[in-house]
N, C-alpha and C positions, 0 to 999 in steps of 0.2 A: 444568373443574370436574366434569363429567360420568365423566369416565373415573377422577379419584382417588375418585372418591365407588365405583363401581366395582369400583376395587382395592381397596380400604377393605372392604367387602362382602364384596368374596373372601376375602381374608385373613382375615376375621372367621369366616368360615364354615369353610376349612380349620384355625384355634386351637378352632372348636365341632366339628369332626367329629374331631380329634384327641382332644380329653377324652371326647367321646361314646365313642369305641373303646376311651378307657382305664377309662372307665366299665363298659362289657361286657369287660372281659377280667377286671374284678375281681367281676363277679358282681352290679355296681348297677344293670344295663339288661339286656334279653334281649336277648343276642348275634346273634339271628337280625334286628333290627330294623334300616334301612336309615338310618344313619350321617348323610347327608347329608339325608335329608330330615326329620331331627330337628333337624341345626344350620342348616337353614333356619324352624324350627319356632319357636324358642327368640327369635332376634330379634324376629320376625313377634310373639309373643306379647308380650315385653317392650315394643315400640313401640305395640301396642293398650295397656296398662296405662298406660303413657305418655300416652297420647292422651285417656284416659278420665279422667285424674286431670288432664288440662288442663282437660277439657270440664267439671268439678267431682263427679266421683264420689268417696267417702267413700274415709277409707284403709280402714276395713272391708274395703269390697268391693272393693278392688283387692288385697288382703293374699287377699282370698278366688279371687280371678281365679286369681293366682300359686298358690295350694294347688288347686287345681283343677288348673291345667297340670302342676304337679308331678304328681297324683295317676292323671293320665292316661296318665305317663308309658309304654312297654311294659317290664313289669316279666320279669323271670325266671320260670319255672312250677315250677323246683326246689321 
């Protein structure tokens, strides 16, 4: 169980640094920003959103969590 949870992970993470790359080649990320440690970012975030909306936080403030992460994101200096 360990190990397809694992690959699951993996594979999750190379489909997020794939869009991440095509995201900075089109000018919607600073191209300078490290790929992988964005599509490790992205789950990590989603699953506290997740967790918090278990534990009984408003949709508010998980809609707010999400604009926030979005707002974080490293943008282009163009």
């Amino acid at each position: 169980m360990a190990e397809r949870a694992r690959a699951a992970v993996k594979a999750l993470r190379v489909l997020l640094e794939d869009d991440i790359a095509a995201c900075q080649r089109n000018g919607d990320l600073a191209a300078d920003a490290d790929s992988g440690k964005l599509a490790a970012l992205v789950p990590a975030v989603l699953r506290g959103i997740e967790a918090l909306g278990k534990a009984g936080a408003d949709e508010e403030r998980l809609a707010d969590i999400a604009r926030t992460a979005l707002a974080v994101l490293p943008r282009p200096t163009d």
